[in-house]
Structures are given as C-alpha cells and as structure tokens.
C-alpha positions as protocol buffer text, in pm:
chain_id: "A"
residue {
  index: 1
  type: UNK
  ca { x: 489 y: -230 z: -1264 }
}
residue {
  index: 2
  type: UNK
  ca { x: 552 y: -400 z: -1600 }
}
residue {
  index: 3
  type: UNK
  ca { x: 644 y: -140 z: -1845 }
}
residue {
  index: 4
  type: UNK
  ca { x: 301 y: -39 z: -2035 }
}
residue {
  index: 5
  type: UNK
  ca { x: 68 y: -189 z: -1778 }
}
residue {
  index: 6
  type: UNK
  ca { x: -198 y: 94 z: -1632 }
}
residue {
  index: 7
  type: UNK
  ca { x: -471 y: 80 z: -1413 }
}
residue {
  index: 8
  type: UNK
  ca { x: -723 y: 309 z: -1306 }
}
residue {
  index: 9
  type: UNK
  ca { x: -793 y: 284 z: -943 }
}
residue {
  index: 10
  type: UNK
  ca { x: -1166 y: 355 z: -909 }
}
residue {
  index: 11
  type: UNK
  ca { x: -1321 y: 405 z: -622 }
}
residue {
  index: 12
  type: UNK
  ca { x: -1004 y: 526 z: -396 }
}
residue {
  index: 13
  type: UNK
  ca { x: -1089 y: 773 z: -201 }
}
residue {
  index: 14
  type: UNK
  ca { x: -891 y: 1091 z: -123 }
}
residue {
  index: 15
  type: UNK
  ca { x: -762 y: 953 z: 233 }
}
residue {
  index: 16
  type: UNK
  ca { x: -684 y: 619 z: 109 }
}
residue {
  index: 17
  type: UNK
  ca { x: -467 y: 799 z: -197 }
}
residue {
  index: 18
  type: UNK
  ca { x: -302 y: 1027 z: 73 }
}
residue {
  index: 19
  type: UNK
  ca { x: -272 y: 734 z: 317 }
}
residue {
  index: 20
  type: UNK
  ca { x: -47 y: 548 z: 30 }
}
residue {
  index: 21
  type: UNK
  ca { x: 253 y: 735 z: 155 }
}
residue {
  index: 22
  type: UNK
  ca { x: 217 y: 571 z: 508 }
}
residue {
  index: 23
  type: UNK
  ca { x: 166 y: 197 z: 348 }
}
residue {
  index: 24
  type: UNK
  ca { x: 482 y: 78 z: 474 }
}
residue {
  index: 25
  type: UNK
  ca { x: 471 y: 258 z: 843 }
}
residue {
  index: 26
  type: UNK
  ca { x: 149 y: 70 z: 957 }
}
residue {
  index: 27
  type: UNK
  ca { x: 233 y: 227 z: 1316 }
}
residue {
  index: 28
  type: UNK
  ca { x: 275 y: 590 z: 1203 }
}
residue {
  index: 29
  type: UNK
  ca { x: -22 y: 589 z: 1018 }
}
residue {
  index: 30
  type: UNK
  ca { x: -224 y: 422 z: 1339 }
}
residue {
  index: 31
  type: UNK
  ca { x: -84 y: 680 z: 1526 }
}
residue {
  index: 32
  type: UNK
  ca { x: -239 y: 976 z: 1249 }
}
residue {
  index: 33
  type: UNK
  ca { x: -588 y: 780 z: 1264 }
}
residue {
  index: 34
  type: UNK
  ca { x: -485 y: 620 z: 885 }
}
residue {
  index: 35
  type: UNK
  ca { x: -530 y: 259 z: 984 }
}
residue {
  index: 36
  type: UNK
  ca { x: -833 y: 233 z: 792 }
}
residue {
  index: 37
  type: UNK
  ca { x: -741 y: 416 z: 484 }
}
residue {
  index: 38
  type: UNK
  ca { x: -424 y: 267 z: 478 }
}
residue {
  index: 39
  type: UNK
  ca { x: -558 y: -84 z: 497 }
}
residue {
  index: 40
  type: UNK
  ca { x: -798 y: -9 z: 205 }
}
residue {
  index: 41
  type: UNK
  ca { x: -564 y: 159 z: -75 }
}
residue {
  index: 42
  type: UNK
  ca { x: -343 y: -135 z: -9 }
}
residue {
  index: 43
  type: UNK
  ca { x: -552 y: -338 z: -59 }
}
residue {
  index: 44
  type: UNK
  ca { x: -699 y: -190 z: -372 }
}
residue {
  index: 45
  type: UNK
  ca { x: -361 y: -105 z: -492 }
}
residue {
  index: 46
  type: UNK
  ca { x: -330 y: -540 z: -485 }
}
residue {
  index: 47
  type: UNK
  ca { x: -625 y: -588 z: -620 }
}
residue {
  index: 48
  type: UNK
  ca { x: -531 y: -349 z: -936 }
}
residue {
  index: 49
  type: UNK
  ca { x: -249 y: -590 z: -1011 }
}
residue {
  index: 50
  type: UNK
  ca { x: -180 y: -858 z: -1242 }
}
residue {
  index: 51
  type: UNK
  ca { x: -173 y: -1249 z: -1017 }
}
residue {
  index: 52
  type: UNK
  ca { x: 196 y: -1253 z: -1039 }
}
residue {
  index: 53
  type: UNK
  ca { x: 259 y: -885 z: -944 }
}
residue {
  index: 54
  type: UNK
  ca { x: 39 y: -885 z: -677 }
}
residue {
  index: 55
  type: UNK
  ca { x: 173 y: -1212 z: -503 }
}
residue {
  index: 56
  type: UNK
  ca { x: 551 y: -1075 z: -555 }
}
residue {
  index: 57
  type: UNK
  ca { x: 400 y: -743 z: -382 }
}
residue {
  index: 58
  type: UNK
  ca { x: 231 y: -932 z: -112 }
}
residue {
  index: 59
  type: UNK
  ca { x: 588 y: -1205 z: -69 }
}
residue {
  index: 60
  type: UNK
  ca { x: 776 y: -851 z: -40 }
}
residue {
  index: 61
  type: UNK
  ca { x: 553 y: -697 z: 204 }
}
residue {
  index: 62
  type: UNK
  ca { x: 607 y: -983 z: 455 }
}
residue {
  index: 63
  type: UNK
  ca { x: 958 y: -998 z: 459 }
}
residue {
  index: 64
  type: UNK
  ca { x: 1013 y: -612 z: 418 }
}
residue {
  index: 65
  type: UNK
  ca { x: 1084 y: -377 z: 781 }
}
residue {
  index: 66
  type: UNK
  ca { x: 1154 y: -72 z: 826 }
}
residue {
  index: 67
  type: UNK
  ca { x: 1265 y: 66 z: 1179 }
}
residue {
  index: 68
  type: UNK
  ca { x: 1337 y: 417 z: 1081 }
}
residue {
  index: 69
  type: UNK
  ca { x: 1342 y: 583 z: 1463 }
}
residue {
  index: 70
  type: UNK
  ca { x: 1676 y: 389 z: 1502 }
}
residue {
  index: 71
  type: UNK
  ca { x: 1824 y: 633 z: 1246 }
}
C-alpha cells in the first residue's frame, strides 16, 4: 500500500479475514470449503483500494502462479 494510506475493512467477516491467507491458492482453499470466503475478502480487499492500486493488484493477480506441490 502507499505509505500512510489506511482503510478499515467493514463488514469482513471472520472467515473471509482468515480465508485471506488462502487468496492466492484458490484450489487449497476449495478444497477447505473457503471458496466463498475467499472470493469475498478479495474482493473487498479490491474494493478498499485506491483505482490505481487496485487495477495493479488485479494486472498482478492474472499473471501471478504459484504451483507449490512441485516443491
């Protein structure tokens, strides 16, 4: 974030908060029943941001994988 910006993120609920840590495993979180959650502190967390953060967020998300079983 840009340094001094805050937010307060109303109305996430506790599963979408904990579900923030699976944001970039969409399969994992599936798997653990955190689809939902996962799909709606995302998209709250992009909502909280200014237009230019939030399309560099949303530009990174699409090119960004992660195949961490390989490891």
């Amino acid at each position: 974030m840009v340094d001094g910006y805050r937010t307060r993120l109303t109305g996430m609920s506790e599963g979408e908060a904990r579900a923030l840590f699976f944001a970039g495993l969409p399969g994992p979180a599936a798997d653990l029943g955190l689809a939902a959650e996962v799909t709606a502190a995302r998209l709250k967390l992009l909502a909280a941001l200014p237009t230019g953060l939030r399309e560099e967020a949303e530009r990174r998300a699409a090119v960004f994988h992660l195949d961490a079983p390989g490891w």
